[in-house]
C-alpha atoms as a printed R data frame, in Angstrom:
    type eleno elety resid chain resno       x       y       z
1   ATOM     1    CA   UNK     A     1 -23.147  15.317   3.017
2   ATOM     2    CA   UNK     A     2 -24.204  11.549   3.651
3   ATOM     3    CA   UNK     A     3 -21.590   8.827   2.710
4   ATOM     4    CA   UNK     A     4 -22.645   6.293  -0.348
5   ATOM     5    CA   UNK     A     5 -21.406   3.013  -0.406
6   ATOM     6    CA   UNK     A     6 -20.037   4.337  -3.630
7   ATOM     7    CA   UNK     A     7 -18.044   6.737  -2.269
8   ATOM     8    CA   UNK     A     8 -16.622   4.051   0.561
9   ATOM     9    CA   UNK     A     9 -12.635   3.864   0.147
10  ATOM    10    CA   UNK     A    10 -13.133  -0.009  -0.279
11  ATOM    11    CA   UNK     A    11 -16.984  -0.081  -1.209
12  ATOM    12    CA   UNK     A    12 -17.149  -4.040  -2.612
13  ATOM    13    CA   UNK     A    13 -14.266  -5.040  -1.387
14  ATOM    14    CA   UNK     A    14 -13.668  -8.538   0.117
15  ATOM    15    CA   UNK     A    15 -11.414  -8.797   2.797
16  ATOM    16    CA   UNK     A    16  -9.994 -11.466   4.665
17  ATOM    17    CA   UNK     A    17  -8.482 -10.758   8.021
18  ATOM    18    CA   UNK     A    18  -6.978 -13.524  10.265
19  ATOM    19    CA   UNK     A    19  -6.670 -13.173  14.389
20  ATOM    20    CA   UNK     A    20 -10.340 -11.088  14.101
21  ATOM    21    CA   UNK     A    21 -11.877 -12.378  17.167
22  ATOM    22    CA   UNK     A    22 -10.659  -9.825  19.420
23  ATOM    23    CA   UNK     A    23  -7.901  -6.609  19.552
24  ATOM    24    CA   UNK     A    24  -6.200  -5.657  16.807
25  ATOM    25    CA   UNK     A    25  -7.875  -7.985  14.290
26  ATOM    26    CA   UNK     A    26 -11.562  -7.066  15.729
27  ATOM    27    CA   UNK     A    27 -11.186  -3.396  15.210
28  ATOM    28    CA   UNK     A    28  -9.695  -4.210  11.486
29  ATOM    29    CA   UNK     A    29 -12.509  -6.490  10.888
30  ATOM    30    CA   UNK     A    30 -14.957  -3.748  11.575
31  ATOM    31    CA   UNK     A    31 -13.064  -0.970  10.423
32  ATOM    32    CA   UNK     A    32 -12.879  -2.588   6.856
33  ATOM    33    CA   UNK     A    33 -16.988  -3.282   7.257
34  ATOM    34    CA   UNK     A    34 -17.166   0.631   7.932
35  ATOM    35    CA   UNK     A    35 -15.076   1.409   4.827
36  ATOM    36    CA   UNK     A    36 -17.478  -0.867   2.300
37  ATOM    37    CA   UNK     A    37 -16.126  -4.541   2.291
38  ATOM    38    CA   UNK     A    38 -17.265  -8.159   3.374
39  ATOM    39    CA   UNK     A    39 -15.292  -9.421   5.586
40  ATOM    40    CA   UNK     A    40 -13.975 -13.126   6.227
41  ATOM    41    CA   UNK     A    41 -12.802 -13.534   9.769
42  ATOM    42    CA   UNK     A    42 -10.556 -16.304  11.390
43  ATOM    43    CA   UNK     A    43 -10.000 -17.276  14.740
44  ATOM    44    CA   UNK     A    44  -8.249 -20.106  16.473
45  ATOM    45    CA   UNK     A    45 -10.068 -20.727  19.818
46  ATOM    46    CA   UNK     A    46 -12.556 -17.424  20.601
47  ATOM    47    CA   UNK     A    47 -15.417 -18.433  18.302
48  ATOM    48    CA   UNK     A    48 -17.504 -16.582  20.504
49  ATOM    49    CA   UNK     A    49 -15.702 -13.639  19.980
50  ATOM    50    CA   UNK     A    50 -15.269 -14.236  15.968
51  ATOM    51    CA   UNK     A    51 -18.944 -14.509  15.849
52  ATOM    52    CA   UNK     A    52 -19.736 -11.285  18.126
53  ATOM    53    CA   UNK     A    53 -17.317  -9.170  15.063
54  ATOM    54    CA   UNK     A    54 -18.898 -11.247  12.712
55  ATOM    55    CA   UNK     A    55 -22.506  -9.847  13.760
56  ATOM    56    CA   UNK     A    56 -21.261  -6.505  14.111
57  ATOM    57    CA   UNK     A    57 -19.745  -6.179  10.453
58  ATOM    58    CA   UNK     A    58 -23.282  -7.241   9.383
59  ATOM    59    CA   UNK     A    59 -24.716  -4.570  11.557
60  ATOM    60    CA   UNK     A    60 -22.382  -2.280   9.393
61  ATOM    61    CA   UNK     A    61 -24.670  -3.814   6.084
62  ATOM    62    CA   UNK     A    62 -21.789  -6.229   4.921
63  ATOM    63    CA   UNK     A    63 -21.476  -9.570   4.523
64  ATOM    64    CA   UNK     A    64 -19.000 -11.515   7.309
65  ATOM    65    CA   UNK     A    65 -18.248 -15.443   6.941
66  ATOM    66    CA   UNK     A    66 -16.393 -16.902  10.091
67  ATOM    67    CA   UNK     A    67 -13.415 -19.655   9.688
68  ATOM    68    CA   UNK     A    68 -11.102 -21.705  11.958
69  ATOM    69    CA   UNK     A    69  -7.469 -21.326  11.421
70  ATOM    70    CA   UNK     A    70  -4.654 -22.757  13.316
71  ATOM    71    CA   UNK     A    71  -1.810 -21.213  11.648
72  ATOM    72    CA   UNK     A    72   0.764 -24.385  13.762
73  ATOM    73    CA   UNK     A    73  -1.113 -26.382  11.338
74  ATOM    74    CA   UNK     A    74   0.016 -26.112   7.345
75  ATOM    75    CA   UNK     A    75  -3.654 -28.372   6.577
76  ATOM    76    CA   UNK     A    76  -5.503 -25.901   8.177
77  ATOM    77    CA   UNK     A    77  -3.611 -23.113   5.973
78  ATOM    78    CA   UNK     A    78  -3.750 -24.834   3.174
79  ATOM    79    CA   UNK     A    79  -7.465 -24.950   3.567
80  ATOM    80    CA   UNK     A    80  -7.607 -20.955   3.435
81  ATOM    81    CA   UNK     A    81  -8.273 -20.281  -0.205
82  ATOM    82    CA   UNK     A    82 -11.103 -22.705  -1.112
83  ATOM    83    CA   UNK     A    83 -12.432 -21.063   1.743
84  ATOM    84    CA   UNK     A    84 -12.238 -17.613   1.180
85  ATOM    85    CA   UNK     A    85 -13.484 -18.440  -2.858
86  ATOM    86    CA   UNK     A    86 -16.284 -20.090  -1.277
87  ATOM    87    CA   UNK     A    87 -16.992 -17.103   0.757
88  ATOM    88    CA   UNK     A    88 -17.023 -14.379  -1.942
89  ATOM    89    CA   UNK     A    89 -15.426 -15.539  -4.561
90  ATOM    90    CA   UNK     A    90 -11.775 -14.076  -4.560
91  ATOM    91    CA   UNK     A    91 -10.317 -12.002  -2.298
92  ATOM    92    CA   UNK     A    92  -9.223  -8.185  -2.634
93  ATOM    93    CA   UNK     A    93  -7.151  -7.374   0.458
94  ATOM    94    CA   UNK     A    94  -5.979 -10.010   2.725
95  ATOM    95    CA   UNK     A    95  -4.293  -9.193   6.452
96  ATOM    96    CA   UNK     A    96  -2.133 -11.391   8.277
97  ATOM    97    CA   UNK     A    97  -3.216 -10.049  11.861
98  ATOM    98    CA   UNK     A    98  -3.318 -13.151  13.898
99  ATOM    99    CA   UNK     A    99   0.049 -14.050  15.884
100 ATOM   100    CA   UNK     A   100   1.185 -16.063  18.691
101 ATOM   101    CA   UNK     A   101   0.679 -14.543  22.675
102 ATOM   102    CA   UNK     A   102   4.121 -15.250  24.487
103 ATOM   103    CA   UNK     A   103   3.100 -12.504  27.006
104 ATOM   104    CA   UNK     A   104  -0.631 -13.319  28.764
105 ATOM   105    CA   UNK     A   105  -2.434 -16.420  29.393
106 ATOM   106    CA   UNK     A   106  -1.296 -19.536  28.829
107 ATOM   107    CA   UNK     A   107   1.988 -18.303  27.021
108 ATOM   108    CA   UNK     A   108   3.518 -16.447  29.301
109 ATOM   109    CA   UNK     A   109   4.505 -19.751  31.307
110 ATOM   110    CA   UNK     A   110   6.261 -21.445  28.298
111 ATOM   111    CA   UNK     A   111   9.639 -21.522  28.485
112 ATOM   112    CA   UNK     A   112  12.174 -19.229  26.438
113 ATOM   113    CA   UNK     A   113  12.503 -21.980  23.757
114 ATOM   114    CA   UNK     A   114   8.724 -22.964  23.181
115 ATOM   115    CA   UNK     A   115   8.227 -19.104  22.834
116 ATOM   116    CA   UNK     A   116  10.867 -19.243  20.127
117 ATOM   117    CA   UNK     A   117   9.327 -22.575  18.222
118 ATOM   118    CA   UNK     A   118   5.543 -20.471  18.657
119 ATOM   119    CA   UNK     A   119   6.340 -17.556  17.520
120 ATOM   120    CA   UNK     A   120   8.066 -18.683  14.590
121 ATOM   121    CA   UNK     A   121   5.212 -21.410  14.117
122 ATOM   122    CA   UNK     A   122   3.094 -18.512  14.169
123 ATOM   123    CA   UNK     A   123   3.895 -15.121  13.258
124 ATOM   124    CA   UNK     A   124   6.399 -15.755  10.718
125 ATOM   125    CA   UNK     A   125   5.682 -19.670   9.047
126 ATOM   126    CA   UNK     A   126   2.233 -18.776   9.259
127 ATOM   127    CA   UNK     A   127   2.717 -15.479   7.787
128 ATOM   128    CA   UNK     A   128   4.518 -16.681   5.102
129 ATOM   129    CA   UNK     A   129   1.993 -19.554   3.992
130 ATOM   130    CA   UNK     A   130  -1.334 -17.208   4.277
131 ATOM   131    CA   UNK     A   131   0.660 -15.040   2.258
132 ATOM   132    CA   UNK     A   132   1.260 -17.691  -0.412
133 ATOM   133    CA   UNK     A   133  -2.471 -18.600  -0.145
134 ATOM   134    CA   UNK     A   134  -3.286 -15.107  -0.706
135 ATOM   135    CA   UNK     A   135  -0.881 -14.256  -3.503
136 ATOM   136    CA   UNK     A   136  -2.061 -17.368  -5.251
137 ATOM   137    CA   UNK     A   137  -5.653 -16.291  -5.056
138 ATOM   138    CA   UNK     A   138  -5.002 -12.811  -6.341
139 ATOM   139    CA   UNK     A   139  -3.099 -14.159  -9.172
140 ATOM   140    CA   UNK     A   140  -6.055 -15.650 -10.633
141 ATOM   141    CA   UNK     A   141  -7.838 -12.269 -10.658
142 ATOM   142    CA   UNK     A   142  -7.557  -9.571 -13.542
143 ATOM   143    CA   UNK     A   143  -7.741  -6.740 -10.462
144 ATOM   144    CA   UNK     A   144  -4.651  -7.945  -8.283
145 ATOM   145    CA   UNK     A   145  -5.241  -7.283  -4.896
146 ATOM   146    CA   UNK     A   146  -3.241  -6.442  -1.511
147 ATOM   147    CA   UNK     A   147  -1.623  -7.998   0.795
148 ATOM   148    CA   UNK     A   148  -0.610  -6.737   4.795
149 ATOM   149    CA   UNK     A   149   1.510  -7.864   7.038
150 ATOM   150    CA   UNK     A   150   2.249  -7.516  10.744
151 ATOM   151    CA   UNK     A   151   5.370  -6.814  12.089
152 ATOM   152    CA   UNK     A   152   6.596  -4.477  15.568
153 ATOM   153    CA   UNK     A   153   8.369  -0.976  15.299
154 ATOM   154    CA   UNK     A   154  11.446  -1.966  17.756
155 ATOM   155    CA   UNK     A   155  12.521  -4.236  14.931
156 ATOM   156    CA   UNK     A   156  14.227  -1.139  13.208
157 ATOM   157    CA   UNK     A   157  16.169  -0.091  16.579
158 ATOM   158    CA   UNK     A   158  15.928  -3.117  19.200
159 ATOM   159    CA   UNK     A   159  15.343  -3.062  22.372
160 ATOM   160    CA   UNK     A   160  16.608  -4.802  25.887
161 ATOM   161    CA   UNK     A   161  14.949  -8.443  27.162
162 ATOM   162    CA   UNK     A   162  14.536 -11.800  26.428
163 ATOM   163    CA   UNK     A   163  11.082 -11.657  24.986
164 ATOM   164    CA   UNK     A   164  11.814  -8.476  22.699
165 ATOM   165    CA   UNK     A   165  14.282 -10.371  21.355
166 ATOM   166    CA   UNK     A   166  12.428 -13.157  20.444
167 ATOM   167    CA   UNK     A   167   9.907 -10.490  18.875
168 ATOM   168    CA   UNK     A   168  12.959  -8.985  16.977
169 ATOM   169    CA   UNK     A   169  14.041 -12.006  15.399
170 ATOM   170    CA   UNK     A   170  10.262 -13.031  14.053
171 ATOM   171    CA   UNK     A   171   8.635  -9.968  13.563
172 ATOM   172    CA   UNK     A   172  12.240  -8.801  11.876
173 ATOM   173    CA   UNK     A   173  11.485 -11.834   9.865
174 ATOM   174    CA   UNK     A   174   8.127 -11.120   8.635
175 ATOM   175    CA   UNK     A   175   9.266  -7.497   7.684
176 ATOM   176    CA   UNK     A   176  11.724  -8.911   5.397
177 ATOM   177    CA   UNK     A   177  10.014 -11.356   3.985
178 ATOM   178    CA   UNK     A   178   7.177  -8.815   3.074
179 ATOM   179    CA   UNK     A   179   9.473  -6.662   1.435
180 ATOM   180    CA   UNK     A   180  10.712  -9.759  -1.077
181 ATOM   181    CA   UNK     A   181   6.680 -11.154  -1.681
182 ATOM   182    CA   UNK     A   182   6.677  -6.664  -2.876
183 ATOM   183    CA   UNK     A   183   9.081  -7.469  -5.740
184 ATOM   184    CA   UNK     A   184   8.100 -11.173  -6.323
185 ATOM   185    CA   UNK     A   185   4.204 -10.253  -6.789
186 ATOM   186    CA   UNK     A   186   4.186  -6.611  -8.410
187 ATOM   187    CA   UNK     A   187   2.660  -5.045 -10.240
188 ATOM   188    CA   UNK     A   188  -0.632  -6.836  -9.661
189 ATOM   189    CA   UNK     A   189  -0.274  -7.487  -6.130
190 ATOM   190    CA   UNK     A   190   1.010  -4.942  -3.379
191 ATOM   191    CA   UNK     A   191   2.322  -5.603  -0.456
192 ATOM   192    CA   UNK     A   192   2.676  -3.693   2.851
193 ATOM   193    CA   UNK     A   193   3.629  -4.052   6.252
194 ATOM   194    CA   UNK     A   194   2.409  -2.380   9.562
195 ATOM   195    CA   UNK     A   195   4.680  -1.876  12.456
196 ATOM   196    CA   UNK     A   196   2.562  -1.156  15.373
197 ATOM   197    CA   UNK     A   197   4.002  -0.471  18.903
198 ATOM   198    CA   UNK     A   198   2.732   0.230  21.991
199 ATOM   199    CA   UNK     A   199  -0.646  -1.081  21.596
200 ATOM   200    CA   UNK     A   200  -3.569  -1.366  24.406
201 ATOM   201    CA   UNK     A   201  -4.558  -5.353  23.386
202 ATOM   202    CA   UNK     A   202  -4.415  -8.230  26.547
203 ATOM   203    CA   UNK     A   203  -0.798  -6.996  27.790
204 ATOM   204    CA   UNK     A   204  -1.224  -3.224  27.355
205 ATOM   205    CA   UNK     A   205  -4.594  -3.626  29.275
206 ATOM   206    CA   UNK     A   206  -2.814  -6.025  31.950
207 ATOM   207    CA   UNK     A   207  -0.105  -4.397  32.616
208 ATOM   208    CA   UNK     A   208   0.850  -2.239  35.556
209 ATOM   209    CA   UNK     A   209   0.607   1.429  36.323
210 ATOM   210    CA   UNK     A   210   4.502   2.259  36.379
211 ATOM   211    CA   UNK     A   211   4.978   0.540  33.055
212 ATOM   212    CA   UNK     A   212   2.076   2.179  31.322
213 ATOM   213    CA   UNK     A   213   3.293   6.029  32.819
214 ATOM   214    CA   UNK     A   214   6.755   5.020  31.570
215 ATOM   215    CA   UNK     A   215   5.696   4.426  27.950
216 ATOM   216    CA   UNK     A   216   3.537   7.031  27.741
217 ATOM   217    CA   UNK     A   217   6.269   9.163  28.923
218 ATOM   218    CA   UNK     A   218   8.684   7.918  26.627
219 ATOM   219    CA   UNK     A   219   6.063   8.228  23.547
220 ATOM   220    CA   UNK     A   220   6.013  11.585  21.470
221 ATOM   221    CA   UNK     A   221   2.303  11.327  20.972
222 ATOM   222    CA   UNK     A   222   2.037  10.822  24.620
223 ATOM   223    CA   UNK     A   223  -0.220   7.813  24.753
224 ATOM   224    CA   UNK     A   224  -0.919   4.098  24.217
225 ATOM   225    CA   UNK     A   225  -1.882   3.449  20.547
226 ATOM   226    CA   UNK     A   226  -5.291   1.960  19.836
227 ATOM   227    CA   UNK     A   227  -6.358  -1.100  18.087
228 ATOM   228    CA   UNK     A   228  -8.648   1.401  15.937
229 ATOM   229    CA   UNK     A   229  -5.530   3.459  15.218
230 ATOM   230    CA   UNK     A   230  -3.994   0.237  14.063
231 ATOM   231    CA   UNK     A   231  -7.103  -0.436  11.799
232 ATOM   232    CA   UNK     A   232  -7.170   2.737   9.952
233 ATOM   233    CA   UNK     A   233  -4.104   2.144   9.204
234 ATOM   234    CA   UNK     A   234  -5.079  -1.038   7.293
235 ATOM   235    CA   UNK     A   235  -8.090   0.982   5.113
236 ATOM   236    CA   UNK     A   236  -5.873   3.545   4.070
237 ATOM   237    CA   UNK     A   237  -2.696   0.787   2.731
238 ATOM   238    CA   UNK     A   238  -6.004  -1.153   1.242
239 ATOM   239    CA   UNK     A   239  -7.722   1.471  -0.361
240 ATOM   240    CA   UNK     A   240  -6.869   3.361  -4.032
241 ATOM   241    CA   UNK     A   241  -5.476   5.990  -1.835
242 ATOM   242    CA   UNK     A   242  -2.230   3.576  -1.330
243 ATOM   243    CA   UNK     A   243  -2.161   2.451  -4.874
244 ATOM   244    CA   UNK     A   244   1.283   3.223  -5.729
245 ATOM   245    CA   UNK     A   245   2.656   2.308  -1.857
246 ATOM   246    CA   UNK     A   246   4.159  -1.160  -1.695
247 ATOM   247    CA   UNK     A   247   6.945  -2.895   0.096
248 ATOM   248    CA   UNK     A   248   6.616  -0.381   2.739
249 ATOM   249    CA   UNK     A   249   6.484  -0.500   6.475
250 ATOM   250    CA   UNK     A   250   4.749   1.634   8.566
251 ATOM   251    CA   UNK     A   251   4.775   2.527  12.003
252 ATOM   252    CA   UNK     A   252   2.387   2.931  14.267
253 ATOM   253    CA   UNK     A   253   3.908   3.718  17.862
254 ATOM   254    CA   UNK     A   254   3.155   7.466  18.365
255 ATOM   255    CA   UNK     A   255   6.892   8.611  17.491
256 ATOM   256    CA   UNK     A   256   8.521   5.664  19.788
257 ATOM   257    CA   UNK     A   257  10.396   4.434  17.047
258 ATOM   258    CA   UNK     A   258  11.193   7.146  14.440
């Protein structure tokens, strides 16, 4: 039987999702487009690659609006809702995707303590003011909305190194912050976190060939996780099929983390 937009999980839904130029964010982006909504998509320097998920939402028969977003700079936050009401109108599920990279690039060569002031710039400040923004804007409408966060399964157990530790005490940090927005927003609002783990983004795809045989081996499902399995995640905790789910976390590592 054909699929009608009608029969979509979020057919007419608007959706903003932050970090959507490449990865994780892309494939949410799109997967959202494939499930029925616009889509408003951020990035911070990849306009290129913004624009490329922009075009292929619309090839999905959606509407897509690209924005800027520095999430270092509170202005530039600030600036989200007027921008996502100019867009659509309102918002219906927003997704704090985008985060700082203290692994690849140019990140990798800060030192311990810019990682630190980054990643909390980033991940969790940042989280915590889109949130805001997005709670505020779904406050003014009669139909709520939802809100998801992004946080990392090894927060629940730990795990050895300098950097996860640095991802422990943020992404630990956005977790529990979720959890308080749940009770401060409901019943209008929900909110949700994802945990994903082992993902193949810039570092999964970089790294080397004993690390990668080493976490598959150490990973029930007995593979890297996908920033599509990531996505349909995010449909499902968006759509009516989550509509009594909120201040939840859930993981997606393939059993790493149980």
């Amino acid at each position: 039987m054909a699929t009608t937009n009608a029969t979509l999980p979020l057919a007419g839904a608007r959706v903003f999702v932050s970090g959507a130029s490449s990865g994780i964010g892309r494939a949410i982006a799109v997967a959202t487009a494939r499930a029925g909504a616009d889509v408003v998509l951020t990035y911070r320097a990849n306009e290129r690659g913004a624009r490329d998920a922009a075009r292929e939402v619309e090839s999905l028969g959606r509407r897509a609006r690209v924005v800027r977003l520095d999430l270092t700079d509170a202005a530039s936050i600030a600036a989200l809702g007027g921008a996502v009401r100019s867009a659509f109108g309102g918002v219906d599920v927003w997704v704090n995707n985008a985060g700082a990279d203290v692994l690849t690039g140019p990140g990798a060569t800060l030192s311990t303590t810019e990682k630190l002031d980054l990643l909390l710039r980033v991940d969790l400040r940042g989280t915590v003011l889109a949130s805001w923004q997005a709670a505020d804007l779904m406050a003014e409408q009669d139909s709520g909305g939802v809100i998801i966060n992004m946080s990392w399964d090894h927060v629940l157990t730990g795990m050895a190194g300098v950097e996860a530790q640095l991802f422990s005490a943020v992404k630990g940090g956005v977790m529990a912050f979720s959890k308080s927005l749940a009770r401060t927003v409901a019943p209008t609002i929900r909110v949700n976190t994802l945990a994903p783990g082992w993902i193949e983004t810039a570092y999964g795809t970089d790294v080397d060939d004993t690390i990668r045989r080493q976490v598959t081996a150490s990973t029930p499902l007995a593979r890297w996780g996908t920033p599509d399995d990531v996505a349909t995640a995010v449909v499902y905790l968006a759509s009516p099929a989550a509509s009594f789910v909120t201040g939840q976390t859930m993981l997606i590592g393939g059993g790493v983390v149980m």
